[in-house]
C-alpha positions in Angstrom: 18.9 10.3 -8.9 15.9 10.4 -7.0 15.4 8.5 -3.5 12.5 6.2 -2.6 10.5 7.0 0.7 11.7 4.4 2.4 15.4 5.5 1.6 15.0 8.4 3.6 14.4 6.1 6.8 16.8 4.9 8.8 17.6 3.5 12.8 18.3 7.3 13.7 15.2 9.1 11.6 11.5 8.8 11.5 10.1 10.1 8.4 6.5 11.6 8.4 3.8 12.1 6.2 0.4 12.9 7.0 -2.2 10.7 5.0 -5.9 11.2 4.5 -7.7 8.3 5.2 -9.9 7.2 2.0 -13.9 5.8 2.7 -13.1 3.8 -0.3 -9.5 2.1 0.4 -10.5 1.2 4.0 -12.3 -2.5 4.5 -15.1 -2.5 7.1 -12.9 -5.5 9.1 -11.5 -4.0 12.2 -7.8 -3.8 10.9 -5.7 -4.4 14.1 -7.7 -6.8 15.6 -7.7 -9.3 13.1 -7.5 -12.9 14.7 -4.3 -14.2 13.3 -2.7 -11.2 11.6 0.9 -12.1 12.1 2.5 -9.5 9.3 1.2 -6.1 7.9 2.0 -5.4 4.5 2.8 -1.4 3.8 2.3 -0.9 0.2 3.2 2.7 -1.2 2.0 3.5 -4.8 3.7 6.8 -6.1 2.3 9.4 -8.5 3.1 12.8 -9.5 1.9 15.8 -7.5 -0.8 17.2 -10.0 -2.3 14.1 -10.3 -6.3 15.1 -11.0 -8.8 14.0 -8.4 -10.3 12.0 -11.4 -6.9 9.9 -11.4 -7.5 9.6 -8.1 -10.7 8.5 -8.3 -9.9 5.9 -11.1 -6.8 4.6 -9.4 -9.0 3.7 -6.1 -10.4 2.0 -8.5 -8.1 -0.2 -9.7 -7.2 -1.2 -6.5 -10.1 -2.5 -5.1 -10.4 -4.4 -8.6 -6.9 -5.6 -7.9 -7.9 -6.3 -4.1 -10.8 -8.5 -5.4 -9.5 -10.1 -8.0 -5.7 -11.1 -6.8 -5.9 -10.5 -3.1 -9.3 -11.3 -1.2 -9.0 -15.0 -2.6 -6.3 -15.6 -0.4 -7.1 -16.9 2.8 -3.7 -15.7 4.4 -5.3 -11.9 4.2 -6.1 -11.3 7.3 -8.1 -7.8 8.2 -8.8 -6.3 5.0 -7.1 -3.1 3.9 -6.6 0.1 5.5 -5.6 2.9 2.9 -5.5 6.6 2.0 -3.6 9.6 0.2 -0.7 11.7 1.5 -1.7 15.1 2.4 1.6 17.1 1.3 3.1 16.5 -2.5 6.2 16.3 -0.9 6.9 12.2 -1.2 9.4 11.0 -2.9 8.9 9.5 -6.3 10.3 6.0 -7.3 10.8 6.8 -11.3 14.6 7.9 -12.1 14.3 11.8 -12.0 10.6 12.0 -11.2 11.1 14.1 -8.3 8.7 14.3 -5.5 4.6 13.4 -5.6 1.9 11.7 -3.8 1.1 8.2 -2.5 -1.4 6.0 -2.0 -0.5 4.7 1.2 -1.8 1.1 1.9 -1.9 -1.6 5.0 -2.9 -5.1 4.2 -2.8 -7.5 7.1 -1.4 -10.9 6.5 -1.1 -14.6 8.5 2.2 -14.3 8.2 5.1 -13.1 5.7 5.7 -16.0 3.9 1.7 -16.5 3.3 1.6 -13.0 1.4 4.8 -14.0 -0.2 3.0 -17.4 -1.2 -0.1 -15.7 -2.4 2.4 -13.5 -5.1 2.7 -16.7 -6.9 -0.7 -17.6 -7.1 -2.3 -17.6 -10.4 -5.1 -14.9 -9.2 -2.3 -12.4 -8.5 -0.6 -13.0 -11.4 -3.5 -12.6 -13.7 -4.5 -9.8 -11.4 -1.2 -7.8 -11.1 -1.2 -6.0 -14.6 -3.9 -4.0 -13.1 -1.5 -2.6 -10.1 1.4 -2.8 -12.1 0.1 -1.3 -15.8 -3.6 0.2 -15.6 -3.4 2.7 -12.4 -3.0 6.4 -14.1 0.3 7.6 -14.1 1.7 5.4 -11.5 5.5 6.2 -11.3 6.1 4.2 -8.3 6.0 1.0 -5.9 7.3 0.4 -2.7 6.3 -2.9 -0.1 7.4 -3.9 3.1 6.5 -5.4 5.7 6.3 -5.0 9.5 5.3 -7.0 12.7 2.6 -5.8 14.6 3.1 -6.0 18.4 1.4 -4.7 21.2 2.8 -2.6 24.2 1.5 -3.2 27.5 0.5 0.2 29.6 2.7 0.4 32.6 
């Protein structure tokens, strides 16, 4: 059984992956500094390790069609997107047995939590999601979480 990325972190670990950043997946919005951005949204979308730079190319996409059409009507998204590819082929696939790939990794800040959570239900998602969740190219994984953003002061 294989594990998910995120199954490989834990209190005592930090897993690391180096991601190119993608001209395409990136919103011109400064991400961090996004008046009111109270949650980010990391959003890993799993593939397999020879996928073609055509798939690639396709499944970008797709998600800015999906980002259009089931996210950017939400007023709870906060920043825009901030995305790219892992580097290595060495992340772990979600699909039983699938072994280990590539991700698109994403960030997608939010108002808060509950506001993205909200905006899942909304009728553009849900006519929007068959494009994430059916159309992307050999897709054989999704993982979402979310985190807070804070800021360190410099002492």
């Amino acid at each position: 059984m294989s594990k998910g990325l995120f199954n490989h972190v834990d209190g005592n670990k930090v897993l690391s992956k180096h991601f190119t950043p993608s001209t395409t997946l990136n919103s011109p919005a400064a991400f961090f500094a996004a008046d009111g951005l109270g949650a980010i949204e990391v959003l890993s979308l799993h593939f397999p390790g020879d996928l073609s730079e055509a798939e690639k190319v396709e499944s970008e996409r797709l998600w800015r069609e999906f980002q259009e059409k089931g996210l950017e009507t939400s007023p709870a998204l906060r920043g825009g997107v901030s995305g790219g590819w892992s580097v290595e082929k060495d992340v772990p696939v979600l699909a039983e047995g699938s072994g280990e790939g590539i991700a698109m990794m994403l960030l997608l800040g939010w108002t808060t939590v509950e506001a993205h959570m909200a905006n899942r239900e909304s009728k553009a998602f849900l006519e929007a999601a068959p494009i994430l969740l059916e159309q992307m190219p050999r897709r054989c994984g999704l993982y979402m979480c979310h985190v807070k953003p804070i800021t360190k002061s410099k002492q």
